[in-house]
C-alpha positions as CSV (number, residue, x, y, z in Angstrom):
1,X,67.8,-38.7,61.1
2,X,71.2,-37.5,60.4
3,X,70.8,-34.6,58.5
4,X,73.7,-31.9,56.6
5,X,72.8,-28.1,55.9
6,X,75.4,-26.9,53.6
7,X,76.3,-22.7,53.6
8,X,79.3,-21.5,51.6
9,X,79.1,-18.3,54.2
10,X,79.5,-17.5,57.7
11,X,76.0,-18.8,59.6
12,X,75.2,-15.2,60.7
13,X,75.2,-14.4,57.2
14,X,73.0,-17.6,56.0
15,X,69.7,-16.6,58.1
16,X,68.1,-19.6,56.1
17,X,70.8,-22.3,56.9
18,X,70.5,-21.1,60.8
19,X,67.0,-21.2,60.8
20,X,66.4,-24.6,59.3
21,X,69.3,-26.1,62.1
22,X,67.5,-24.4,65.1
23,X,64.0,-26.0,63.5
24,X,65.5,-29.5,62.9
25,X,68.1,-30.1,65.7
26,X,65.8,-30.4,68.2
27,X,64.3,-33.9,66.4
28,X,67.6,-34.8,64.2
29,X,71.0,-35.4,64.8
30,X,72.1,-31.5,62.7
31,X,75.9,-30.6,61.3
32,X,75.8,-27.3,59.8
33,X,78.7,-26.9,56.7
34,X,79.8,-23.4,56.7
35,X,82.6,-20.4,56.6
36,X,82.5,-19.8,60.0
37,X,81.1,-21.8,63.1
38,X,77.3,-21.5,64.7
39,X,77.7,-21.5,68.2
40,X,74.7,-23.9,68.8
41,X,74.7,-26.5,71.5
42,X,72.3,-28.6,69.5
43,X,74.3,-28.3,66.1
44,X,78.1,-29.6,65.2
45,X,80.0,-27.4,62.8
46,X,81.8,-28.1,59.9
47,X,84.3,-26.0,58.0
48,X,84.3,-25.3,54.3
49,X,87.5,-25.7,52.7
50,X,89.4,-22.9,52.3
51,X,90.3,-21.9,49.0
52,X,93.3,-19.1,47.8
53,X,92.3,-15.9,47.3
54,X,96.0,-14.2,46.1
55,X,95.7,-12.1,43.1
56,X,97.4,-15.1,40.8
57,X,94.9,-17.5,42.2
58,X,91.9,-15.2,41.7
59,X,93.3,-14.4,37.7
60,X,93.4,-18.2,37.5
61,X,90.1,-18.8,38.8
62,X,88.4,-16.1,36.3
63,X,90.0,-17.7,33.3
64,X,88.7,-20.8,34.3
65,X,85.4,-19.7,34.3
66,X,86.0,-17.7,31.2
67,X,87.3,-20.8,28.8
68,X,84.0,-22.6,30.4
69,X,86.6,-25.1,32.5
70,X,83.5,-25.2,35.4
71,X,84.7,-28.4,36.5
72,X,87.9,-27.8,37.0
73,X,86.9,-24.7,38.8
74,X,85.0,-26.3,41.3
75,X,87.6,-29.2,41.7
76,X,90.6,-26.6,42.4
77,X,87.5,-24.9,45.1
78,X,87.3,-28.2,46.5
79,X,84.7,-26.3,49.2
80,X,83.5,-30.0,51.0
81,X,86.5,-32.0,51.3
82,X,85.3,-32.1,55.3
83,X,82.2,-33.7,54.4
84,X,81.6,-37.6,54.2
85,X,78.9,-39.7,53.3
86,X,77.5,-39.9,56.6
87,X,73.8,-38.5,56.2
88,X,70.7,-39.1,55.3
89,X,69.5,-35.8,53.9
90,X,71.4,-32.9,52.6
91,X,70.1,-29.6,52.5
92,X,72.4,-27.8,50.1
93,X,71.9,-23.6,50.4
94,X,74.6,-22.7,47.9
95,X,74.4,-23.9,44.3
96,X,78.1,-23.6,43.8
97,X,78.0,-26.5,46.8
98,X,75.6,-29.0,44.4
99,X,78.1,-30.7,42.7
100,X,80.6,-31.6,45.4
101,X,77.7,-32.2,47.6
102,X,76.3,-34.7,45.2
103,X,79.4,-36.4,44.9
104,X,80.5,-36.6,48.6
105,X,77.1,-37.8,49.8
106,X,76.2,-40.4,47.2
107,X,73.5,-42.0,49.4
108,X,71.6,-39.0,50.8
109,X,68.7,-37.2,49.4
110,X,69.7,-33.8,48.3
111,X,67.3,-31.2,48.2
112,X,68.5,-27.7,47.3
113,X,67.6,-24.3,48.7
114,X,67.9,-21.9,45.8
115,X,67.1,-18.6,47.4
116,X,67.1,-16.9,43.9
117,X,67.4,-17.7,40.4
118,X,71.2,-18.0,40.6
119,X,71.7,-17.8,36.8
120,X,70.9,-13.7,36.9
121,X,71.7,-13.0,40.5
122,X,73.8,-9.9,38.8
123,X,72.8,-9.9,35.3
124,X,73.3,-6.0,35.2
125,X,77.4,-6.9,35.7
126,X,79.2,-8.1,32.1
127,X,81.5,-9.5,34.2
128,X,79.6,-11.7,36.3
129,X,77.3,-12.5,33.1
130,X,80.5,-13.7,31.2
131,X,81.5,-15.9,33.9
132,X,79.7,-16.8,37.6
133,X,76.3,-17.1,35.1
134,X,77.6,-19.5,32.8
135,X,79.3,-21.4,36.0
136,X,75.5,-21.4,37.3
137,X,73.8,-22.3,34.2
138,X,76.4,-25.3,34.2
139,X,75.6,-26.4,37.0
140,X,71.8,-26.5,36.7
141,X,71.8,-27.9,33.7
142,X,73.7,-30.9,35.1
143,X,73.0,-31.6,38.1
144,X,69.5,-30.3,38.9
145,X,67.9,-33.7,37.5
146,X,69.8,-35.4,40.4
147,X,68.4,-33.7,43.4
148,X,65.8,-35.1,45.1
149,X,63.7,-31.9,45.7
150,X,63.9,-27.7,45.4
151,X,62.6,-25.3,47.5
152,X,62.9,-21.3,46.8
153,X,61.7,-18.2,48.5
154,X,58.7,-17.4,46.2
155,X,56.3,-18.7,43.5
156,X,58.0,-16.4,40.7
157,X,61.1,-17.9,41.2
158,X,60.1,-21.5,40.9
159,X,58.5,-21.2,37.8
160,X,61.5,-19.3,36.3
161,X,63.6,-22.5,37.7
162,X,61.1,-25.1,36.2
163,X,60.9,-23.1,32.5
164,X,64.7,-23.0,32.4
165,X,65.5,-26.5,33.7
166,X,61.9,-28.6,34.1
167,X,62.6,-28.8,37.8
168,X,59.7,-28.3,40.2
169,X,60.9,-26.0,43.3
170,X,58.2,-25.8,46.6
171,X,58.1,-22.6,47.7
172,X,59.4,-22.2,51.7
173,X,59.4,-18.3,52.1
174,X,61.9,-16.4,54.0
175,X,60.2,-16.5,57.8
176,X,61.9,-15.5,60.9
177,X,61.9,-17.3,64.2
178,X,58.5,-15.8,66.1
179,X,59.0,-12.7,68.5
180,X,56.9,-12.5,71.4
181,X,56.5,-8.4,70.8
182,X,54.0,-5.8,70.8
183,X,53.7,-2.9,68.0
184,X,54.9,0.5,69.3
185,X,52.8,3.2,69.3
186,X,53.2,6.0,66.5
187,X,54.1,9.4,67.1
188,X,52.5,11.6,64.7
189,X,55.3,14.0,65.5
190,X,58.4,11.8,64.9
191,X,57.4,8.9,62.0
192,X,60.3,6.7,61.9
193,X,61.5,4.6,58.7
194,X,63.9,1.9,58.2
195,X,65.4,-0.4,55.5
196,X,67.7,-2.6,56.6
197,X,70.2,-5.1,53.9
198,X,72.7,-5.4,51.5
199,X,73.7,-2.1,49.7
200,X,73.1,-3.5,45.8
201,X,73.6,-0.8,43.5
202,X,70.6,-2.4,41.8
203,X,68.2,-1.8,44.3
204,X,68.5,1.7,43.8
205,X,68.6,2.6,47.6
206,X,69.5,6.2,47.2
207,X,64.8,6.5,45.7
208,X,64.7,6.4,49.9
209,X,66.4,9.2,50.9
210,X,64.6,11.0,48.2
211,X,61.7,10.1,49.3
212,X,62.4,11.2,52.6
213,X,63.2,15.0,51.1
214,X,59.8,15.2,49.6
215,X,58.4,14.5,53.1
216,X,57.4,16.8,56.2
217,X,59.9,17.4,58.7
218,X,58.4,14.8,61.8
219,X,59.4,12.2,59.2
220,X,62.6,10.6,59.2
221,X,64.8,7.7,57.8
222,X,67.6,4.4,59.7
223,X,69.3,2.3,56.6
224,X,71.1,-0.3,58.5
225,X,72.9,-1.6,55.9
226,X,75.9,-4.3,54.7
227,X,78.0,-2.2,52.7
228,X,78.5,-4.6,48.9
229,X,79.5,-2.7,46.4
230,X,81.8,-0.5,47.6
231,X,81.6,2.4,45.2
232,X,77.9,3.1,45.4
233,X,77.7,2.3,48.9
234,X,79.9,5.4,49.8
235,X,77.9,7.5,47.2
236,X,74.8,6.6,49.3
237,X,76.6,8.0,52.4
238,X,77.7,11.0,51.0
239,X,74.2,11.6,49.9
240,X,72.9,10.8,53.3
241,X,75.1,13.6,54.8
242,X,73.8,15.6,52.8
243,X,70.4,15.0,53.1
244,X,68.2,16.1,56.2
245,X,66.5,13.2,58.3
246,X,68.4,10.3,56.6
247,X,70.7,8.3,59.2
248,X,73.1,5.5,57.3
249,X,74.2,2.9,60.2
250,X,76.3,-0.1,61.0
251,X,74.7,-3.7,60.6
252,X,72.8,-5.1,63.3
253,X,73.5,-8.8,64.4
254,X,71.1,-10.9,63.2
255,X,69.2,-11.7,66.3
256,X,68.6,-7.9,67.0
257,X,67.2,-7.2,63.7
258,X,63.8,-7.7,65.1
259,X,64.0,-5.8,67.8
260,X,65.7,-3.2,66.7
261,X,63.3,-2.5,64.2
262,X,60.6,-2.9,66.0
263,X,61.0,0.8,67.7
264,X,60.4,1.8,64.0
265,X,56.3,2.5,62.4
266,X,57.3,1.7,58.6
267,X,59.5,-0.9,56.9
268,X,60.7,0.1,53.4
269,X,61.2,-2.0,50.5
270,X,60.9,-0.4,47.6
271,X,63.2,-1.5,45.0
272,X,62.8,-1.2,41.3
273,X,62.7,-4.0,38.7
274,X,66.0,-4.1,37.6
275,X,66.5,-7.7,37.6
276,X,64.8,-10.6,37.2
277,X,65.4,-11.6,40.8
278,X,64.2,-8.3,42.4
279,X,60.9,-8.8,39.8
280,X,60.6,-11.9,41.7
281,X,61.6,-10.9,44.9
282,X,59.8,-12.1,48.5
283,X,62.9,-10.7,50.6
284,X,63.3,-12.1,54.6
285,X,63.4,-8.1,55.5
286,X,59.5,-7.9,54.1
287,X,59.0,-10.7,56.8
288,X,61.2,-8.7,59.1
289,X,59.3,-6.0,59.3
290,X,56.1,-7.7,59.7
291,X,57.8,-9.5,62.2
292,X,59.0,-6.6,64.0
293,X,55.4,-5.4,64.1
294,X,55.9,-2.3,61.2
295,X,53.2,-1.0,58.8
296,X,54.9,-1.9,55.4
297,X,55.4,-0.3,52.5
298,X,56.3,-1.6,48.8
299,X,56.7,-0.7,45.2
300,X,54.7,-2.8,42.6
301,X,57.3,-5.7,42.3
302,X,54.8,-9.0,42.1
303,X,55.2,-10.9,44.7
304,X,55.8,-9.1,47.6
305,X,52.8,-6.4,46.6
306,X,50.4,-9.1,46.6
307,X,51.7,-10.3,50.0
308,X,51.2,-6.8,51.4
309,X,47.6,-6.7,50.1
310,X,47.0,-10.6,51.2
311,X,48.4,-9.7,54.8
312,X,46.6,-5.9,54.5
313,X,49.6,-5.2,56.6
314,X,51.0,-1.6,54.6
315,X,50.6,0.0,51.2
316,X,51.5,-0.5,47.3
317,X,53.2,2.5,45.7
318,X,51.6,4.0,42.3
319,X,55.1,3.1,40.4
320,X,59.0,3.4,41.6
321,X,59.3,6.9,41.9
322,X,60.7,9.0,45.0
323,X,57.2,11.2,44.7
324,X,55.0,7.8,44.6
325,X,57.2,6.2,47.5
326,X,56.9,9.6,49.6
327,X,52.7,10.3,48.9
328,X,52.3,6.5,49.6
329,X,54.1,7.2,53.0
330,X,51.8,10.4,53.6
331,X,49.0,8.5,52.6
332,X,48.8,6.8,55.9
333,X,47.7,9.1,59.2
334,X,48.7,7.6,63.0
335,X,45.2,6.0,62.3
336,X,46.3,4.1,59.5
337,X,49.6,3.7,60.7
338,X,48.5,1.9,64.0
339,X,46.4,-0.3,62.3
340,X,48.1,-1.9,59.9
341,X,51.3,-2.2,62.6
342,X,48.5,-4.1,64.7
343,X,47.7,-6.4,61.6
344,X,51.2,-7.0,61.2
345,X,51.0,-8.1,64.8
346,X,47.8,-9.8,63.8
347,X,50.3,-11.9,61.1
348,X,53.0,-12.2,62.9
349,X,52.9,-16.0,64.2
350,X,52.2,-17.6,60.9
351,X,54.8,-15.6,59.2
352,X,56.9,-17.1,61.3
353,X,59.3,-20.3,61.4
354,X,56.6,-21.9,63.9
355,X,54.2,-21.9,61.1
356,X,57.3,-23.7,58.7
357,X,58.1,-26.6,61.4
358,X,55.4,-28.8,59.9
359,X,56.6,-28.1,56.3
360,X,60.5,-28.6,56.9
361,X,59.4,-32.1,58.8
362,X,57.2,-32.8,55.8
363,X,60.5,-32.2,53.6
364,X,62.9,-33.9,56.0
365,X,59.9,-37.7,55.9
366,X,59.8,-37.0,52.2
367,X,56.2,-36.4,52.4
């Protein structure tokens, strides 16, 4: 089967998009749409469009979206002009792709892969609210009837797409490819925490390093992060440097996530509910770290506290304070520690992508 995956951004930065062509091209004939190039034997690249990005052309673009001319918007983007009818299936993992998409490859089924609920992806910006979420809304409201299927990343988020738009999305979490790793063993007198991801102001990042502060000196913290929002990203370093035990490093490429965490004993992820995404949320780094063989911890966010209770693989805080996060963390002795590293280990195969190849095959035969 001849079969599109469709990413406005570079592949490394599209772990979905990546994972699905490594799954697929080994059955399928694969061409991954993207802002960059996959260097993959197995897959052929194609380039999105690109669009101007001068000042004038970026003023334009925001009035655009600010009279509501979403069409027009999307025409002047013109992201898949590279793309012909030539497939059979069309996995679309960027909304603001749909359209085009549906257009350009009349005769293919179309599923899409809404990793969030794109029409408050940054509901706590006026900005974004006044334009990209009426762009979204736009979009959903017209063309969601005319896919042939939606997958998300967790059961909250399909329902919140099927109140809104009386779509049904299946639920394909966020799993990485299987490591063939062991837990390391924890060292009651270094205890080593990590976070690794985007730097959103709204996940209030800075709670971490807090936390850390309210801890005994053998514990310390690694944020390998992908600076976003500028501003509060350098706040978070400045409060780093101040801070004792709290390191702030570069991004790891994607296929060292896993082992670099892996030399770590707890995964953080401990964001509050500021948005109806992060209420929601079932993040690849929760994977990640069960992946990488980490005892977990988490605040009360739905989804992913009832994944670490399923798995039994960390701990729920008490609520989203720096003092629940950091007696959560105490909580746990070597004993504890080493045991539920060892159930992450225990988890880690059907967490994985091996356990989705029967799934995205199911999708692909339109089971």
């Amino acid at each position: 089967m001849r079969i599109l995956l469709a990413c406005l951004l570079k592949p490394e930065h599209c772990p979905r998009a990546r994972r699905f062509a490594d799954l697929l091209s080994g059955s399928h004939s694969v061409t991954l749409l993207s802002g960059g190039v996959y260097d993959s034997d197995s897959v052929k690249n194609l380039a999105i469009s690109k669009w101007r990005t001068g000042p004038v052309e970026k003023l334009y673009a925001f009035v655009l979206l600010l009279t509501g001319s979403f069409e027009r918007y999307l025409q002047r983007k013109n992201f898949c002009s590279s793309v012909a009818d030539d497939y059979d299936l069309v996995f679309c993992h960027d909304a603001l792709l749909l359209p085009d998409l549906i257009m350009r490859c009349s005769s293919a089924r179309m599923i899409l892969d809404a990793r969030e609920y794109y029409p408050r992806q940054f509901e706590n910006k006026i900005v974004w609210r006044l334009s990209f979420a009426r762009l979204y809304h736009w979009i959903f409201a017209n063309f969601l009837q005319k896919i042939h299927k939606g997958i998300t990343v967790s059961a909250g988020v399909a329902n919140l797409y099927e109140q809104q738009y009386k779509v049904r999305f299946d639920v394909v979490p966020g799993y990485p490819a299987f490591h063939d790793i062991h837990p390391t063993p924890v060292n009651r007198r270094g205890i080593r925490l990590v976070h690794h991801g985007v730097s959103n102001a709204n996940r209030s990042l800075d709670v971490m390093i807090e936390a850390v502060q309210l801890l005994p000196q053998e514990y310390s913290l690694d944020m390998y992060l992908v600076p976003a929002d500028q501003r509060s990203f350098e706040g978070l370093c400045r409060k780093a440097g101040r801070a004792q035990r709290v390191r702030i490093l570069p991004p790891v490429a994607p296929d060292e996530i896993i082992p670099t965490l892996n030399s770590s004993d707890i995964g953080l992820f401990v964001s509050p509910p500021a948005t109806v995404n992060l209420q929601n949320a079932l993040p690849n780094k929760f994977f990640e770290f069960i992946q990488a063989r980490l005892a977990v911890v988490v605040t009360p966010l739905k989804e992913v506290s009832e994944r670490v209770l399923e798995y039994n693989v960390g701990v729920v805080t008490e609520d989203f304070s720096a003092e629940a996060i950091a007696a959560a963390i105490q909580a746990m002795d070597v004993a504890a520690l080493t045991y539920y590293k060892q159930q992450s280990h225990a988890q880690a195969r059907e967490l994985s992508m091996l356990a989705l190849r029967g799934k995205l095959e199911a999708l692909v035969r339109d089971d």
